[in-house]
Structures are given as C-alpha cells and as structure tokens.
Backbone as a printed PyTorch tensor [residue, N CA C, xyz], in Angstrom:
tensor([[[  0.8180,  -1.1870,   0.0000],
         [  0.0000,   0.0000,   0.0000],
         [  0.8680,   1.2590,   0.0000]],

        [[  2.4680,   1.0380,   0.5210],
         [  2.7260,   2.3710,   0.9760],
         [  3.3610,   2.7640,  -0.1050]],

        [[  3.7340,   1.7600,  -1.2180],
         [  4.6930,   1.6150,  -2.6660],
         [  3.4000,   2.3580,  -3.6800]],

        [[  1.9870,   2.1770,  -4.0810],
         [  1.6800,   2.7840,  -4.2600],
         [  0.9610,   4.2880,  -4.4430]],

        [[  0.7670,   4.2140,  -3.2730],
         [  0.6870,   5.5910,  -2.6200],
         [  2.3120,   6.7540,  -3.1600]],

        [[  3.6180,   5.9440,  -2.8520],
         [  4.6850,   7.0330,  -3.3970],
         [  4.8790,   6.6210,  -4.5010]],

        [[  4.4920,   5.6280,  -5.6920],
         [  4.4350,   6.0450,  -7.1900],
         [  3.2020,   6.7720,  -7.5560]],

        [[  1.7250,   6.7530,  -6.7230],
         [  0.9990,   8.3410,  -7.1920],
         [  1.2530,   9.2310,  -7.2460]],

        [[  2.3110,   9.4400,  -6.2200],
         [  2.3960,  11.0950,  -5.5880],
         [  3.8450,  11.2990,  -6.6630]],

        [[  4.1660,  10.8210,  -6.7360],
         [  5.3440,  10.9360,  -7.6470],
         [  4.7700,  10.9050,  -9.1350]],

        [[  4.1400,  10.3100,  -9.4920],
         [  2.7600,  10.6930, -10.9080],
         [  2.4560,  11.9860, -11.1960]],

        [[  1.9010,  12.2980,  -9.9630],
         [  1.3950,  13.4060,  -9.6700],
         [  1.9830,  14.7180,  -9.7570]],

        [[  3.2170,  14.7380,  -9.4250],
         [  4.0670,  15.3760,  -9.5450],
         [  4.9820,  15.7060, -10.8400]],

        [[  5.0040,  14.7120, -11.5110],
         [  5.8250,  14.2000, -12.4660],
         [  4.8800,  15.2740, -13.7580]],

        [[  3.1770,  14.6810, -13.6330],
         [  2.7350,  15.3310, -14.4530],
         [  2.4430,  16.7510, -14.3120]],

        [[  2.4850,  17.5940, -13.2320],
         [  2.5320,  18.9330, -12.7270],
         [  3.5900,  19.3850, -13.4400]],

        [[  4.7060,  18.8980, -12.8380],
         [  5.9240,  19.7690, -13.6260],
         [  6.0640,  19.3150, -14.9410]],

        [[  5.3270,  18.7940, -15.7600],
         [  5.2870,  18.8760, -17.2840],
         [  4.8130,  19.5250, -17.5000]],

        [[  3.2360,  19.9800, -17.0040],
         [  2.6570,  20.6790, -17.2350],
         [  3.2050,  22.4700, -17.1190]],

        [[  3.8370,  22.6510, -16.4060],
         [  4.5620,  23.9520, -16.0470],
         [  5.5880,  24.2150, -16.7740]],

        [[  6.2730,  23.0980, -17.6100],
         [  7.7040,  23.5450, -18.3360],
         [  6.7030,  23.6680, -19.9310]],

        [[  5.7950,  22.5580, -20.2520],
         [  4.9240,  22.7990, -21.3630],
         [  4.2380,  24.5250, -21.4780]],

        [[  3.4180,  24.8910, -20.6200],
         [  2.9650,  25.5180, -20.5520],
         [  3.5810,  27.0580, -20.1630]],

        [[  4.9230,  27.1840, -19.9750],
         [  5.6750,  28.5230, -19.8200],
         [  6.4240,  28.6800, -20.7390]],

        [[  7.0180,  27.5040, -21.9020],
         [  7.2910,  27.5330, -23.1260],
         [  7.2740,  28.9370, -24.2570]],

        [[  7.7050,  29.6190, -24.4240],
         [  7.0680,  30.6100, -24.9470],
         [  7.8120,  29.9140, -26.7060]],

        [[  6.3620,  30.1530, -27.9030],
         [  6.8760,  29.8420, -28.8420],
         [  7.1590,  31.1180, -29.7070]],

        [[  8.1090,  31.1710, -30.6650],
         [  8.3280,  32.2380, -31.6910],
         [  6.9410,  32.1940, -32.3430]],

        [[  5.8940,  33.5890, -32.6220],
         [  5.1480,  33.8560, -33.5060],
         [  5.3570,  34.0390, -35.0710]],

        [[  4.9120,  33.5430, -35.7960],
         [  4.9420,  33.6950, -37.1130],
         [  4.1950,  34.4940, -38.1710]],

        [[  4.4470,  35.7650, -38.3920],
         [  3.5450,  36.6490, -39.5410],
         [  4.0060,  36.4230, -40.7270]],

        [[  3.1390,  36.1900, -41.4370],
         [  2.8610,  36.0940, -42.8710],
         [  1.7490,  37.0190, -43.2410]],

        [[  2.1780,  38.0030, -44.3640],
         [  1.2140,  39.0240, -44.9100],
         [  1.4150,  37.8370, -46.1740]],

        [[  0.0020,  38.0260, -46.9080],
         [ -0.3330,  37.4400, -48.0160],
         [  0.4590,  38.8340, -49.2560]],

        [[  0.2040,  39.5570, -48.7140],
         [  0.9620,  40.6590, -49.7690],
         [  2.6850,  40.5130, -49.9500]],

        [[  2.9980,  39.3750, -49.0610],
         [  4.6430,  39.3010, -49.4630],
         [  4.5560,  37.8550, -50.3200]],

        [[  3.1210,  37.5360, -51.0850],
         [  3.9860,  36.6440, -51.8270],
         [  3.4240,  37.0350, -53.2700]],

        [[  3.9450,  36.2870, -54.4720],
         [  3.4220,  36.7300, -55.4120],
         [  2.4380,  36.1010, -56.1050]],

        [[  1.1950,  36.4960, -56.6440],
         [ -0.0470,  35.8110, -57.2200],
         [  0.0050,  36.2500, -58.5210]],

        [[ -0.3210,  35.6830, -59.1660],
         [ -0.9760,  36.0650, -60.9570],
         [ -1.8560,  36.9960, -60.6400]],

        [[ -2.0380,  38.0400, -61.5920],
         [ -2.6070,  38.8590, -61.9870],
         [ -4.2910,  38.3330, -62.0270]],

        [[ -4.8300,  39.0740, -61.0150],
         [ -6.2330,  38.7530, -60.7870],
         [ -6.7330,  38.2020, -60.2600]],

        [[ -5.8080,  37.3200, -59.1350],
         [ -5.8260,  35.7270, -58.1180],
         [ -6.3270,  36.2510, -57.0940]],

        [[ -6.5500,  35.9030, -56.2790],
         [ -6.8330,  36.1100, -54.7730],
         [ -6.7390,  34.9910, -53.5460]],

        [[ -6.1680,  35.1740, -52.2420],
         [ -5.7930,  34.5200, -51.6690],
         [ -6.8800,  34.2540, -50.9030]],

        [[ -7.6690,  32.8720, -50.6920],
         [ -8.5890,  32.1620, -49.6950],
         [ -8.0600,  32.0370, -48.5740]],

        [[ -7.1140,  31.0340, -48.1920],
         [ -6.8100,  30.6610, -47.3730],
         [ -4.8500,  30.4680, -47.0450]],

        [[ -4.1910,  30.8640, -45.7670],
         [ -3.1280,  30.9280, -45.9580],
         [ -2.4360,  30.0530, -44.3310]],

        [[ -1.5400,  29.6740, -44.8990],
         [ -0.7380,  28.4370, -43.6060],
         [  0.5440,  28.1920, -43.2250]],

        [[  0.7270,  28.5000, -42.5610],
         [  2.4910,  28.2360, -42.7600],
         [  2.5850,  27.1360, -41.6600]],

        [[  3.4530,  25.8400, -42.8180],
         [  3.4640,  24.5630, -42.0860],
         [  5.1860,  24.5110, -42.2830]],

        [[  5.6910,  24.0870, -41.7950],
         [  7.2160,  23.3770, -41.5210],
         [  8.3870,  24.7410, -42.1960]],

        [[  8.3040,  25.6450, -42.0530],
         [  8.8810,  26.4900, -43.1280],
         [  8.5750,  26.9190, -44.3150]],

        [[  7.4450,  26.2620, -44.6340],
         [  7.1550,  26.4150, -46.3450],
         [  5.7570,  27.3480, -45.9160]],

        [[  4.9480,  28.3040, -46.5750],
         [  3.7040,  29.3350, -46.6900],
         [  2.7060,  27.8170, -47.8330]],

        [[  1.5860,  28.1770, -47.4850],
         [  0.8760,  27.2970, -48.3370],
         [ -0.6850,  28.2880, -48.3960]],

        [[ -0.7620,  28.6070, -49.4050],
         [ -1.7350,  29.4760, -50.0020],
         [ -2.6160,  29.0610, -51.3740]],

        [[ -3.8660,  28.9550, -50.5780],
         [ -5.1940,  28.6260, -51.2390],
         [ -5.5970,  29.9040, -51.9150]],

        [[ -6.0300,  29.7880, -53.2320],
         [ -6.4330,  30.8910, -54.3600],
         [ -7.0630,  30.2400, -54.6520]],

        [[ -8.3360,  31.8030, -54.9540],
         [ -9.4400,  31.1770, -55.6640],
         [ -9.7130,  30.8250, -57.0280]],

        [[ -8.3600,  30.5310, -58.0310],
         [ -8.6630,  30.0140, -59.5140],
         [ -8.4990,  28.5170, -58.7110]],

        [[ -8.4050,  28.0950, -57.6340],
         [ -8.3650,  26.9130, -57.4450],
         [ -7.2850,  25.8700, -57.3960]],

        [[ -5.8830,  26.6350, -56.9680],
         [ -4.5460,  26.2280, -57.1270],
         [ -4.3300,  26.4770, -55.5160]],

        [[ -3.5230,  25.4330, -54.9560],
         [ -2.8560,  25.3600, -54.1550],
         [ -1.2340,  25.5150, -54.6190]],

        [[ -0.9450,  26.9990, -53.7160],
         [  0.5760,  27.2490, -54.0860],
         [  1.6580,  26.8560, -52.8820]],

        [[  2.5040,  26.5110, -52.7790],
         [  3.5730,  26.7800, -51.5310],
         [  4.9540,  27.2460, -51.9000]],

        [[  4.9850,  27.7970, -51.0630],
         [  5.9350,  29.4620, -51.1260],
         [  7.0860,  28.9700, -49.7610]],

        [[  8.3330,  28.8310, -50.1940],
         [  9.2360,  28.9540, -49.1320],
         [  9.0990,  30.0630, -48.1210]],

        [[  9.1610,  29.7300, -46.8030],
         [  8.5820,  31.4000, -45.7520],
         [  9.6310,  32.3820, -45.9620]],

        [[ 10.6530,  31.8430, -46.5290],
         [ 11.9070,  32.9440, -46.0140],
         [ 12.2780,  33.5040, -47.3880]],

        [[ 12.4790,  33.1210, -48.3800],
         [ 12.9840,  33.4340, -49.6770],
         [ 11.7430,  34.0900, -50.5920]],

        [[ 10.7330,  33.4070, -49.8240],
         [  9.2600,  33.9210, -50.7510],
         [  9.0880,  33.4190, -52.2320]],

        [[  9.7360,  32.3610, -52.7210],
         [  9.8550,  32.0090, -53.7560],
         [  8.5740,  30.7260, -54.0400]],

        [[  8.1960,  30.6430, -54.8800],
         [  7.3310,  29.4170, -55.0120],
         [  7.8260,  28.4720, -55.2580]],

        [[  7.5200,  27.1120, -54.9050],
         [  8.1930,  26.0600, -54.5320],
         [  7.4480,  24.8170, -55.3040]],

        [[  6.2440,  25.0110, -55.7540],
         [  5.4230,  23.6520, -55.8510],
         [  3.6380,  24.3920, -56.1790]],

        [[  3.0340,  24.0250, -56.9480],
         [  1.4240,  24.1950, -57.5720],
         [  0.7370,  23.1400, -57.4110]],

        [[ -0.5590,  22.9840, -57.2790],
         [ -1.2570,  22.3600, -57.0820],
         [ -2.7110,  22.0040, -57.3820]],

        [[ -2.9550,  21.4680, -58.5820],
         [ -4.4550,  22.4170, -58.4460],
         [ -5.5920,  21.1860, -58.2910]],

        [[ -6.7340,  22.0150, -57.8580],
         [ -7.6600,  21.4020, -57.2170],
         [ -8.4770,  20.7420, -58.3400]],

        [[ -8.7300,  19.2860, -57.7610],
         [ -9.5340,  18.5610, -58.3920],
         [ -9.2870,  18.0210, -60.1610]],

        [[ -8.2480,  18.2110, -59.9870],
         [ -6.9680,  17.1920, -61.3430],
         [ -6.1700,  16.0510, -60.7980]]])
C-alpha cells in the first residue's frame, strides 16, 4: 500500500511539472502578410498556412501554391480537383 501511494504522488508530480515547463514555453510567432507573396494577376488569396517552413496558399482560380517562408519564392502548384 505504501509503494503505491509514493508512485501516485510521484505521478502526480511528475505530471505537474510537465505541465509547467509545457505551458511557460514561450513559442516564436509567425507573420505572414499574403501581400509578401506573389499571385498572378487577378488571383486572390482564400486561405493561408504556414506549415514546416514552407507558406501554403489557397487561391481562388483553385490552385494550391507553396511558397518557401523565407525566400518567398514558389516552390510547388497544385491544383484542385486534377
């Protein structure tokens, strides 16, 4: 009885201070203006994401673009429903 009682409390503990090093974490914020990347003439941006380093931007002719975050260069097209 007394062995489990000090692996709860030690549980207990264990998951507290995860919770406190998780949660004081401070992460770098990421801005992305849609105006720093470049669209074709007449495009417009739906939807915009920045996953692993790369910008990934939904337009409404229906192309999925991804845009390196840092160089701003396009990287890869995509289009919907081909």
């Amino acid at each position: 009885m007394t062995v489990l009682t000090a692996v709860m409390i030690i549980g207990v503990i264990t998951i507290v201070a995860l919770l406190v090093i998780r949660l004081n974490a401070t992460s770098a914020p990421v801005f992305v203006a849609p105006g720093d990347f470049t669209l074709p003439a007449g495009v417009g941006a739906v939807g915009i994401s920045v996953i692993d380093g790369q910008s990934v931007i939904v337009s409404d002719d229906g192309v999925i673009r991804i845009y390196d975050s840092t160089t701003r260069t396009l990287v890869q097209e995509f289009r919907i429903g081909e």
